[in-house]
N, C-alpha and C positions, 0 to 999 in steps of 0.2 A: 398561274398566279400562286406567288408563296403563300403558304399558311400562316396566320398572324401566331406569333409566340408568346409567350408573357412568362418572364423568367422570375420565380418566388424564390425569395433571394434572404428575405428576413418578416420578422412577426408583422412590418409596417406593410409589408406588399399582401399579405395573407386574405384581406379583405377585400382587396381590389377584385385578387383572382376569384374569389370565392362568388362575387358578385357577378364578375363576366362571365365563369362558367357557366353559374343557373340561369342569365341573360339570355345565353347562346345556345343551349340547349331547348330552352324553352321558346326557345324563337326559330329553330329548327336546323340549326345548325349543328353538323359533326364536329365534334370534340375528343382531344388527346388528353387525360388527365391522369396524375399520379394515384397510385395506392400504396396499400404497404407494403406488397408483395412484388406487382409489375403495373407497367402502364398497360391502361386501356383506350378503347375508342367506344363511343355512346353515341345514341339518339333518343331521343323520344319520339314513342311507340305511335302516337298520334301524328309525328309529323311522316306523311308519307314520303316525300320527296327525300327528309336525310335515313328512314330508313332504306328507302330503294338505294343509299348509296354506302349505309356501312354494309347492306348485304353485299354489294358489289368489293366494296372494299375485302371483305369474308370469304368472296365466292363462296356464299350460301345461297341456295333458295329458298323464297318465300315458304315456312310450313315445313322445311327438313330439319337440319341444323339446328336446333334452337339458341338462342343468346340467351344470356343469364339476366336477370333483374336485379340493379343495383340501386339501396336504398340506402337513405341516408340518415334514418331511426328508424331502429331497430323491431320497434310498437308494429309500424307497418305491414309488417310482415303475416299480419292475420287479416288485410285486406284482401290478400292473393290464394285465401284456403275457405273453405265451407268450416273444416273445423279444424284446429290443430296440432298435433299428433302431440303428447306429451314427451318423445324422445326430444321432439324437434324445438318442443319451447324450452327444454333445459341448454340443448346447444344453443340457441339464439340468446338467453337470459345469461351463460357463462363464457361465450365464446365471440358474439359480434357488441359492438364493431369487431373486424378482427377478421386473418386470413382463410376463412371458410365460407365456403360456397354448398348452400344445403338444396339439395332436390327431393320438393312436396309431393306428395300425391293431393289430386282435387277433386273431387266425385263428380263436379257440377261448375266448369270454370263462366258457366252463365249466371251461375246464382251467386260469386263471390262478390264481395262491396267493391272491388274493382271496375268489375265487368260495367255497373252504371256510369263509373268518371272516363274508362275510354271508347264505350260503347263496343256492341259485338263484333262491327268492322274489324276490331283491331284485337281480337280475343287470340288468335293467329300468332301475333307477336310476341304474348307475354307465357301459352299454355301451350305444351306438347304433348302431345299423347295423353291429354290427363294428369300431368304432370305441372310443374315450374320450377324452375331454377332461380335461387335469391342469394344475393351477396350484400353484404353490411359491411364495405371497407371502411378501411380505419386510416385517413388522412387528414390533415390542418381544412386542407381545399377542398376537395373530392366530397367529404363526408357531409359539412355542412353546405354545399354549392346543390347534391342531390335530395336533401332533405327540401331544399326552399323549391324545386321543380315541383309544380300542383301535380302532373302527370307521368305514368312510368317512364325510367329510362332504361333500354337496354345496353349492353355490353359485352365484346370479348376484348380479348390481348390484343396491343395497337401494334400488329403485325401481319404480314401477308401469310397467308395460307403456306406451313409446312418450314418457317422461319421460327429463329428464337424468339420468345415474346422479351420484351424491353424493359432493360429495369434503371434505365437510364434515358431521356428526353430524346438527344442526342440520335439514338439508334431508331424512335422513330420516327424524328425527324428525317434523318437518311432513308426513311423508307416508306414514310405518307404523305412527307410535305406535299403541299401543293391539291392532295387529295381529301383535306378535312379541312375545317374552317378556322380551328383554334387550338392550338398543341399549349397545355398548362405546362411547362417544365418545375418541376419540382424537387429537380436532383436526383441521387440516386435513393432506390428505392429503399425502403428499411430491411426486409427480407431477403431482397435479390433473389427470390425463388416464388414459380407460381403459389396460389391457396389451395388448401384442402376441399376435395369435394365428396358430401356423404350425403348418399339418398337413403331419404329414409320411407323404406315400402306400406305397403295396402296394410300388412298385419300390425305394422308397427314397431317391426324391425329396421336393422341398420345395414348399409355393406356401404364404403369405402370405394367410390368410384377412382378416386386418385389423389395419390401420398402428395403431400407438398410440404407446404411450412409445418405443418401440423401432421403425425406420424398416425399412425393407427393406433400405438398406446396412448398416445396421448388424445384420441378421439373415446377408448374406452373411459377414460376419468371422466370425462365429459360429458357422455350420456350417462355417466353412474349417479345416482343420492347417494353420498353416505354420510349415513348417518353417526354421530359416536357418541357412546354416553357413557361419562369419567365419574368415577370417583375417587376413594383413597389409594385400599389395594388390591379393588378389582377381582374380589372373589365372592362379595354379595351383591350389594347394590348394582354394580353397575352392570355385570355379566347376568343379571337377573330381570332389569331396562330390557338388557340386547335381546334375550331369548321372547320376552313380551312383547317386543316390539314386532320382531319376528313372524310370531305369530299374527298378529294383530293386522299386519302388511299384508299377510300371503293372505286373510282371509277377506280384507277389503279388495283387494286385485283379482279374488276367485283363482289362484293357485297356490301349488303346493310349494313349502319354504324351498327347499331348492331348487326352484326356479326363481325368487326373488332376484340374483345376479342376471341373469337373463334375461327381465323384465327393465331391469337397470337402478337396481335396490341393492347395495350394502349397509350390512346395519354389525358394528362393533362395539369396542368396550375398552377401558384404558383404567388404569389404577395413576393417582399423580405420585405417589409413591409406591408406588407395587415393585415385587419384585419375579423377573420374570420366570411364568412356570409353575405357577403354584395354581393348587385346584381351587376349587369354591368349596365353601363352606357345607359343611354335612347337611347344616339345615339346610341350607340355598338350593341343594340337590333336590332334599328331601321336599320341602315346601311348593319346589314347580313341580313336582313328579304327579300331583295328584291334579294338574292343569294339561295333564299331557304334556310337558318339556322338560326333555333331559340336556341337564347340566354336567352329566359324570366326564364330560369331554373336555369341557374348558380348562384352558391354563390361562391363567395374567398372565396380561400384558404391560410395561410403562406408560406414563403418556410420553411422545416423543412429537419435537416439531413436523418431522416429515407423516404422522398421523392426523394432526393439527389442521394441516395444510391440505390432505388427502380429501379431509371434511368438505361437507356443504353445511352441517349443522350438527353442536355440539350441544346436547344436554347432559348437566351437569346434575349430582345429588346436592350442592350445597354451594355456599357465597368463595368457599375457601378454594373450588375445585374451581370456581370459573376464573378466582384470582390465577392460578397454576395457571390454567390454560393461557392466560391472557400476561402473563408474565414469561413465557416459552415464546407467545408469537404473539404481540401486540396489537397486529394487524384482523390477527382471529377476533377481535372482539366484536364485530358485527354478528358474527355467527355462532356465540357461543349467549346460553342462557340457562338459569335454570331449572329445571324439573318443575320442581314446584316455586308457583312466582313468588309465591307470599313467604317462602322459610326453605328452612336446612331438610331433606332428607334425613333422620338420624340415623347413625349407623347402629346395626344390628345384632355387632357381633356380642356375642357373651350370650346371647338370648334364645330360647328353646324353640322347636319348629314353631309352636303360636304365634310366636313375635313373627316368624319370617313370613309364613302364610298371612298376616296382616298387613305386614309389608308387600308380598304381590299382590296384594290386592287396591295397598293404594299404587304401587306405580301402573297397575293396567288402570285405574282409573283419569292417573296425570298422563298417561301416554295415549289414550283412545282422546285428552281434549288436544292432543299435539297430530292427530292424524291428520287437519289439514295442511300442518306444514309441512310433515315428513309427503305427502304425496305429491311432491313434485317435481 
């Protein structure tokens, strides 16, 4: 028997599919659906009969191989951990919906809020070794079709064991018809190349199981914060933030500032008219030196759009500096605010080490009440 097709063809067809997919799924039937990356094939975990058969379809066995867990909001994704790693909620918060595929560690796959909706039977299906695998694809159908399924679904590439996975309907149609119940055609894929998959370990580290749409530099931006705090020209105020901020990071985390990048913290500094190269101010030296931070290193920096964009979050000495920001890159203005909510940082310069030692003392003040945003 052929497999029924449904070809989404334009915005008016999008519902229908979206509605048969979660249907058929939820009713235990194998399914062929679009992503951004490639087509997959699903079941949900509770129905046994279609997962005896995309395992067959896989040649996996039950408990080796695991399939990945594909949800269709993002939130979900703390159903399937006891607690969850902050490397891995910045990837999920910046990267899904979207081509990655992230492997959890799970202390206790009986104690997670899962474990109650598909019962222990079926723990087997969703947890390997302690581990799980989750995917948040990003399609019209696919995304919201899995989000309305009550129970997990899993997922690989709608392909036979040791073939190309399919980034066209078409291809595996020529190679499952007949052996799923409902192939979504969706056209070709947006990527045309599998997703990224980064596990992220026990300590809380990262490694990089396999390159796909998303590169390995483009995985370090990803797990990074960075942070960046603008001002004029970038040789008091704001390289005076960075160095406080610095500190303030490495001593909430219990490590030493260079390891911050290693934990997955940058913290910078930008002048909106600076000019590049130039040091900090004698006082600004002087003023952190009795905090323990030396400044005799920095040089300005400008602000520039590709620093803008590097960001997770911009604070700013004053109204003029977030206008800058937000006049380079318009888009930045979710993410830029400033220092202090109520007024202007003033600037310092002309004023004897008292004024600057006043001055670190209020921005480690305004920056200890930003520490729960910078942590995360």
């Amino acid at each position: 028997m052929m497999s029924e097709v449904i070809q989404v063809q334009n915005d008016q067809e999008v519902q229908a599919a979206i509605d048969r997919t979660a249907q058929a799924l939820a009713g235990g039937k194998v399914v062929i659906f679009p992503t951004e990356t490639v087509y997959g094939v699903g079941a949900c975990v509770t129905q046994a009969e279609a997962m005896e058969r995309l395992r067959r379809l896989k040649d996996r066995q039950s408990g080796t191989k695991p399939f990945s867990v594909h949800i269709g909001d993002k939130t979900d994704a703390n159903l399937y951990v006891n607690r969850m790693p902050p490397l891995a909620e910045r990837l999920i918060r910046k990267a899904w919906p979207g081509p990655l595929a992230i492997v959890l560690p799970v202390e206790d796959p009986a104690a997670t809020p899962i474990a109650q909706v598909i019962g222990a039977e079926n723990l087997h299906e969703v947890f390997h070794k302690n581990t799980i695998g989750l995917r948040c694809p990003d399609d019209p159908v696919t995304t919201p079709a899995l989000a309305a399924v009550r129970t997990p679904v899993v997922a690989a590439s709608a392909n036979r064991p040791g073939n190309a996975p399919p980034t066209l309907a078409r291809d595996a149609i020529a190679e499952l018809d007949g052996q799923v119940d409902l192939i979504i055609d969706g056209g070709t894929t947006r990527y045309t190349k599998p997703s990224t998959i980064v596990q992220i370990l026990v300590d809380g580290s990262w490694k990089l199981l396999r390159s796909g749409v998303l590169d390995e530099r483009a995985i370090r931006r990803l797990v990074s914060t960075t942070i960046l705090f603008v001002c004029s020209g970038n040789t008091c105020r704001s390289p005076m933030a960075e160095a406080i901020a610095r500190q303030l990071l490495a001593k909430k985390l219990g490590v030493r500032e260079d390891e911050l990048e290693s934990r997955g913290y940058v913290v910078m500094s930008a002048g909106s008219f600076a000019m590049p190269g130039t040091r900090a101010t004698a006082a600004a030296v002087e003023a952190l030196r009795a905090e323990g931070l030396d400044l005799s290193g920095h040089r300005s920096r400008p602000l520039t759009v590709e620093l803008i964009h590097q960001a997770d979050l911009i604070l700013t000495m004053g109204r003029s500096h977030t206008a800058a920001v937000t006049a380079l890159a318009p888009s930045a203005a979710s993410k830029v605010r400033n220092l202090r909510p109520d007024g202007d940082i003033e600037d310092p310069i002309g004023g004897d080490v008292q004024v600057y030692r006043e001055l670190s003392q209020s921005l480690r003040k305004l920056i200890e009440r930003q520490l729960p945003a910078l942590l995360v």
